[in-house]
N, C-alpha and C positions, 0 to 999 in steps of 0.2 A: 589461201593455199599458195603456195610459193609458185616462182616460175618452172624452177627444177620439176618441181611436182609435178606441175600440169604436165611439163613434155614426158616425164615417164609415166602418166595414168594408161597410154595403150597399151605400151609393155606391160606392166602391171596387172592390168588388167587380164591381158593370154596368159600372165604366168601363171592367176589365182584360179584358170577354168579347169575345172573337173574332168577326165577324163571321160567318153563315151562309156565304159561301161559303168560309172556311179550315176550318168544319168540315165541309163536305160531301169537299173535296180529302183531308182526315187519313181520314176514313171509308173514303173510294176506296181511301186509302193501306194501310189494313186492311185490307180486304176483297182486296186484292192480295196479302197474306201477308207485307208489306215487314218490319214488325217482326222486328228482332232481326236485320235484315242485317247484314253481314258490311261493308260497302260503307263507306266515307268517304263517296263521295255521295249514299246513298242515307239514310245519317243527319243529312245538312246538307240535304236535300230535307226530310225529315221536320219539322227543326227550321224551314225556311222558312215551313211551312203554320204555324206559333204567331205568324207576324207578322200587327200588327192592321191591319187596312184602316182609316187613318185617316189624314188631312195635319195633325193637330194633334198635340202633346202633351199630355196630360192633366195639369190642376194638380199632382192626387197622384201620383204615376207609379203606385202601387201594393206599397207593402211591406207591406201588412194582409191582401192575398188569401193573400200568401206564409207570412205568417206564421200564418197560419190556416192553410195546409196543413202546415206543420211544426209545428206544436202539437197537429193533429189526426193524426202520424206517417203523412203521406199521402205522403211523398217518399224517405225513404229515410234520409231524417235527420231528429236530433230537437232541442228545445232546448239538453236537456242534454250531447248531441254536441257541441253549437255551444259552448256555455261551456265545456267541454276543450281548445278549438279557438283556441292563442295568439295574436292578430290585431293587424295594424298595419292601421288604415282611414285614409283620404287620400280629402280631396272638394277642390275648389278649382274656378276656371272656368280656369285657365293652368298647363298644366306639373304635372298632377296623376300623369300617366300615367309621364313622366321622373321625376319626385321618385319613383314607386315603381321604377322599375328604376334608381335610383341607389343606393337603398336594399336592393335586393336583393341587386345584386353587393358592398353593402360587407357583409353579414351571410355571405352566402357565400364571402367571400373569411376570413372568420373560423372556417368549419367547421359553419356551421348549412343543415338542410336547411328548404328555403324551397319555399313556395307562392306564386304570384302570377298575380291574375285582373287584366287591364284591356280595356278598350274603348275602341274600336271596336278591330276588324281593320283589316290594311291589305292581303292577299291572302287568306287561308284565315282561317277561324273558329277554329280550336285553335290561332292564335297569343295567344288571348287568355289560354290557360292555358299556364302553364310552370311545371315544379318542377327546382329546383337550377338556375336557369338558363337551361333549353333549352326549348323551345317543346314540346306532347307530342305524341307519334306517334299514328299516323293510328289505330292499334290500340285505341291509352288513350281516342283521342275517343269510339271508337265505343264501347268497354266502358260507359263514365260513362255516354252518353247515352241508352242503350236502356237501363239499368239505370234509371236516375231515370225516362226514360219510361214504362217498362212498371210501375215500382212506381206513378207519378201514376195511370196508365188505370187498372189493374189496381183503384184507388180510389176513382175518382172515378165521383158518382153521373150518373144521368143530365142532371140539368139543369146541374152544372157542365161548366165548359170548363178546357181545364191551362192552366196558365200561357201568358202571354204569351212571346216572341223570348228576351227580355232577361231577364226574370224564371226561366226556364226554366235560362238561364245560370247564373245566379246560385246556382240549386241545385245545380246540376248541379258547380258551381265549390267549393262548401262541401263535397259528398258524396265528392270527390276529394280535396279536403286533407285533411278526416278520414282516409279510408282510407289516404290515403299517408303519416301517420301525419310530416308536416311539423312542422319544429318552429316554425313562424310562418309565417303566412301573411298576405303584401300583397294590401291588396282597396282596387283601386278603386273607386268611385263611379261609379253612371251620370250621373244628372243630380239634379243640388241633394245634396241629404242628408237631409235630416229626413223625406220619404218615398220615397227611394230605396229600389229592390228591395235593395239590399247591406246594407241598415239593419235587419235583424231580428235583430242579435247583443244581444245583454243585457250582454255583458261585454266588453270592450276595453281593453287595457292602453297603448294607441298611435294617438292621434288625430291626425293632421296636417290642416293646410288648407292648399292652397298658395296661387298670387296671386288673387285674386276680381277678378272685372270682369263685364261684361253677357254675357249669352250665354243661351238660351233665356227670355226675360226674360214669352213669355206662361205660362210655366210658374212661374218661378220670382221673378218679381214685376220690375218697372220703376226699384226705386233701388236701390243698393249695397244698404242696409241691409237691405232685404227678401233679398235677397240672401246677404248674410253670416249674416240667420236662419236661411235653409234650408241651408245646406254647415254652419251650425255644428250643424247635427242631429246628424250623427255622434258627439258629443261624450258620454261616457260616465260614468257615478258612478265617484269612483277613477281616472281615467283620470287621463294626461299629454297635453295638447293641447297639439301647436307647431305654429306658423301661420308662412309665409316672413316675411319681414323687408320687402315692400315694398306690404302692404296698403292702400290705399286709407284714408287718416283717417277718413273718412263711415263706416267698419265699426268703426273700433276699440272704441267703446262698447259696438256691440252686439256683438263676440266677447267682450269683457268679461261683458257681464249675461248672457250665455249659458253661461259658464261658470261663475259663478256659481249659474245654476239649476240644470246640469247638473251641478254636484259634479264639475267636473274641474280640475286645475293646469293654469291655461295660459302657456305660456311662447312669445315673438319669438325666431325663429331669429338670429342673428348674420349679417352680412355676411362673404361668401366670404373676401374676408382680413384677416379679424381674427383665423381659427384661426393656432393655434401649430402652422405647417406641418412636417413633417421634412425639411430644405434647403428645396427653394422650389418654387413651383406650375408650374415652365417645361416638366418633366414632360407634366403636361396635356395639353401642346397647349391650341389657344386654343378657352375654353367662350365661349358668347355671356353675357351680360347676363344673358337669363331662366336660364342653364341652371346660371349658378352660385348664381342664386336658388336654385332648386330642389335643386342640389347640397348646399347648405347647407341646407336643411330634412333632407335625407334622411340627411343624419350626424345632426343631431338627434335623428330619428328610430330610427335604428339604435341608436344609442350608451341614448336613452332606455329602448329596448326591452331591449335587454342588460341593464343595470342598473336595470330595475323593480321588481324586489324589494325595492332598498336606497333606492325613490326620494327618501325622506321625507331621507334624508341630502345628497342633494347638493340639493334642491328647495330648505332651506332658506337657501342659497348666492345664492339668485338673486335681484336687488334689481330694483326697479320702474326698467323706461326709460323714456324721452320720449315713447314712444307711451299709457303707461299700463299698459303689457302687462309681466311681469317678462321680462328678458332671460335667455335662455337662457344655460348654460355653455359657454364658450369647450371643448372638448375638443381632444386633441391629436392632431394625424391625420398617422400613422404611416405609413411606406413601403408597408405593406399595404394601405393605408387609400388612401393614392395609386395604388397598382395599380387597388386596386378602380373607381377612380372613373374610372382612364384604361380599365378593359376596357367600359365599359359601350357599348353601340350598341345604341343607339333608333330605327328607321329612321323614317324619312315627318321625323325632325324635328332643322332642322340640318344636314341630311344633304347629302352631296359626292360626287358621284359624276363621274370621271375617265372617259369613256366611250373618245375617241380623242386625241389630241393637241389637237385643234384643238377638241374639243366635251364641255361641262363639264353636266350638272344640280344642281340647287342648291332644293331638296326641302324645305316646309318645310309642314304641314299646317295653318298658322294662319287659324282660322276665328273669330275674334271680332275687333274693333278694337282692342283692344290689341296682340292676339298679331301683327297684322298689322301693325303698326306696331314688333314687335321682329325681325321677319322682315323687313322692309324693311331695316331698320337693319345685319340681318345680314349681307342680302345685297352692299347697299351696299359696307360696309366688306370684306367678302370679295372682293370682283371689285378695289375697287380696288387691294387687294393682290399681286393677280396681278404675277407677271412675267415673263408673257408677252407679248414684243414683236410679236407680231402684232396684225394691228386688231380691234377688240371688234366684235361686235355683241351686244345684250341683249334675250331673247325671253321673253315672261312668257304662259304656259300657264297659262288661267284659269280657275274657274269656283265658284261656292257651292252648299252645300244649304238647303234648306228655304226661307224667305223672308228671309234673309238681305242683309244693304243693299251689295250689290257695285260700287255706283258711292262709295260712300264708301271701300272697301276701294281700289279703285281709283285713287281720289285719293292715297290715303297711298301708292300702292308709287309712281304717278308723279311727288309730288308730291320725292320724294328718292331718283328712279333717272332714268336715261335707257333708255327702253324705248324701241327699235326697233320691235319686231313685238309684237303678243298674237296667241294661237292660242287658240281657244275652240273646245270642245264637248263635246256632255253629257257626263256623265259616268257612262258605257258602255265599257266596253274593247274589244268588238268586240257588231257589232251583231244577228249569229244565233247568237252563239255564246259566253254568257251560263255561265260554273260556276258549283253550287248558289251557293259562297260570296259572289258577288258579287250575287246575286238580291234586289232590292228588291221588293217587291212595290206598294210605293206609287211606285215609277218610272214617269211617263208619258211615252215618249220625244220624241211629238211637243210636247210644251209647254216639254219641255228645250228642244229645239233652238231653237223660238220666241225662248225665254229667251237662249239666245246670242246671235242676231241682236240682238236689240234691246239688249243689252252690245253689239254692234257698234256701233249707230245711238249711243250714247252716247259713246264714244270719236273722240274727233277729235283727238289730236296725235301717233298713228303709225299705222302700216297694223295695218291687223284682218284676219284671217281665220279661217273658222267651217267646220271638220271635223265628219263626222260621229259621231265615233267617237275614244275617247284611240288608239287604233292606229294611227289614220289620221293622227294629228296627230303620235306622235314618229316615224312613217316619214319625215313631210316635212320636220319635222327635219333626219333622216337625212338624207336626200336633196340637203339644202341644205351640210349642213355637209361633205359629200362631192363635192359640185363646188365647193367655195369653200375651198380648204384652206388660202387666205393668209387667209383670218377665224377669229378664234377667238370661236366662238358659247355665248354662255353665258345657261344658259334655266335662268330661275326657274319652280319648278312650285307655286303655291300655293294656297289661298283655303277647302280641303276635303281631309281625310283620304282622303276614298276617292278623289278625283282624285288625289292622290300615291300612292297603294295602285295605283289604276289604272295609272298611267305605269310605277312599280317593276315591277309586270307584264308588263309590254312587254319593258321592256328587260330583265330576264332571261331574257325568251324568247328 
């Protein structure tokens, strides 16, 4: 651990404590005998009470408290677990989450058993872990969790608090691929890189970064470059870093001098088709813009991973491009390799969902100004595709978290759609009737709803209305698109993952 590090583990360390009243709630929660239930929700209850009472994000998020407890074997895992432990890491602010499950189903569609942590959720918590694929059952959450929980408590002195929500994860995500004895495991990033909780591995054979743009910027700093410092943290001695192919010029030096500090090959992924396809990409079906970004970082990545061993051979193949960055090897991507990529389904992003004849969702979780501007784009060219001869109408289900600039968001979906109707409201799926999973604890309902009205008072070139509840708003929906069967209604849901989490809830209920 570096010097920097060590002198900021005290700060760090005050910053990741809990508030007094999540520890009085975890104490009650002992004192009630809950440990070690048997319950799905009473172990997503338990993990609620680690969320920190705070409207900020902290500069450092906190990978020093973490790693202070896996050094001091206070979690269940140790370092030297961790360096056993084959890892592809991926940070980026666009399409970080897609780039790793495109990368998943192509390493499993080859025979390898795969781990893979990402975040957020979009309905239950244990979607964020999946091995070989599949999301883990309710069973595995609960084994992992009370196991890393009760080994923390069972440790920790009295003036410590366990980790934080997210941080908590993250062990708990390391302590299950070790055990499931994976032979690689994809780990995404929460937020930035350089002191993300995901960041305490030592060793890494597979660095990706995918598109960089603004996004938590009181955290992670105000220009690009500051920016492209912290996501390029993950960046590893010996490592192969590949970054997508449409970064931002203002970074490209500094992924350069970063990798040079950091002792890693970094290579520019290739554009989507320049590979040497097997026949032709028609296969597919049609990816958006970002997704074949992303697409193409995660063969990179795959293919790099695969052949690390031998990488010093094909590394020195690769000649410097126009951005400064050496371009990566064209590989050749096989009809397997097209399976792979045509089975992947990412929901909340991109996503289509066919409800009745006459009524379409079109689901896309873009929460920064870029991504919202590739979701515009998508939607755009999606609807006008349709051909359905009925008449349009276009309804955009809206809302952002944290402090987020949603009249700018705004401007870009109207400024290249025709919106009918917006439907806004917080974003709650039902109003007394809240699973652990969906529990915010820093939710204040009444300032949401606030917060939508006056998104209403802004809007003036189609009709607004403000629901109380995401239920209440795709009932009406419903409701609309079933006395009006000659309209064919087609509603973009975007702006926030868990407002798309939220709606996906609805409607498979």
């Amino acid at each position: 651990m570096s010097t920097a590090c060590v002198n900021n583990c005290k700060l760090l360390k005050s910053i990741c404590l809990n508030i007094s009243g999540a520890i009085k709630r975890r104490k009650m929660s002992i004192n009630n005998n809950d440990i070690g239930s048997n319950s799905y929700d009473d172990a997503v209850k338990m993990l609620n009470s680690l969320q920190s009472f705070t409207s900020k994000l902290t500069r450092h998020p906190g990978n020093l408290k973490l790693g202070q407890a896996i050094n001091e074997n206070r979690c269940g895992v140790s370092y030297e677990d961790l360096d056993q432990l084959s890892v592809i890491h991926v940070a980026g602010t666009k399409g970080k989450g897609s780039t790793c499950v495109f990368c998943e189903q192509l390493l499993l569609h080859k025979g390898y058993r795969i781990g893979l942590f990402t975040s957020p959720h979009l309905i239950s918590v244990k979607e964020r872990f999946r091995i070989n694929g599949k999301v883990i059952s309710d069973d595995k959450f609960v084994f992992y969790f009370w196991s890393v929980y009760n080994k923390l408590l069972s440790k920790k002195s009295n003036e410590e608090e366990l980790p934080a929500y997210f941080m908590f994860l993250t062990v708990m995500a390391y302590t299950m691929f070790v055990n499931e004895k994976v032979d690689v495991a994809i780990i995404e990033t929460g937020i930035g890189g350089e002191y993300d909780c995901t960041n305490i591995l030592r060793k890494t054979s597979v660095v990706g970064i995918s598109s960089l743009g603004f996004d938590h910027t009181t955290v992670l700093g105000n220009t690009l470059q500051e920016i492209a410092w912290q996501k390029s943290g993950i960046m590893k001695p010996n490592s192969v870093t590949i970054v997508a192919n449409d970064q931002p010029i203002e970074t490209h030096q500094i992924l350069i001098e970063r990798s040079v500090e950091k002792q890693t090959a970094l290579l520019e992924a290739p554009p989507f088709n320049k590979y040497n396809w097997y026949e032709n990409t028609s296969e597919l079906g049609v990816l958006s813009t970002a997704q074949e970004i992303n697409a193409s970082l995660a063969i990179q990545l795959a293919n790099a991973w695969i052949n690390r061993n031998n990488k010093y051979d094909w590394l020195k193949e690769c000649k410097i491009g126009p951005s400064g960055m050496k371009q990566a090897p064209i590989w050749e991507i096989n009809k397997q390799d097209k399976q792979a990529l045509r089975d992947v389904k990412w929901h909340g992003r991109n996503q289509v969902l066919n409800i009745t004849p006459n009524l379409s969702y079109f689901l896309d979780g873009a929460h920064t100004i870029e991504s919202i501007q590739l979701c515009s784009k998508w939607y755009q060219n999606i609807c006008s595709n349709s051909k359905s001869q009925l008449n349009k109408k276009n309804i955009l289900i809206f809302n952002v978290t944290a402090l987020r600039d949603y009249s700018t968001f705004l401007n870009i979906l109207f400024s290249e759609n025709k919106i009918d109707l917006v439907l806004l409201c917080p974003i709650v799926t039902l109003i007394n009737n809240r699973r652990p999973d969906t529990v915010d604890m820093n939710f204040n309902y009444e300032e949401e709803l606030a917060k939508c009205h006056n998104m209403k008072n802004c809007i003036d070139i189609c009709d607004v209305e403000v629901f109380n509840s995401i239920h209440e708003t795709v009932e009406h929906v419903k409701i609309c698109s079933s006395s009006e069967k000659n309209i064919n209604f087609q509603v973009l849901v975007t702006g926030s993952l868990k407002l798309v989490g939220g709606v996906l809830e609805v409607l498979q209920s």
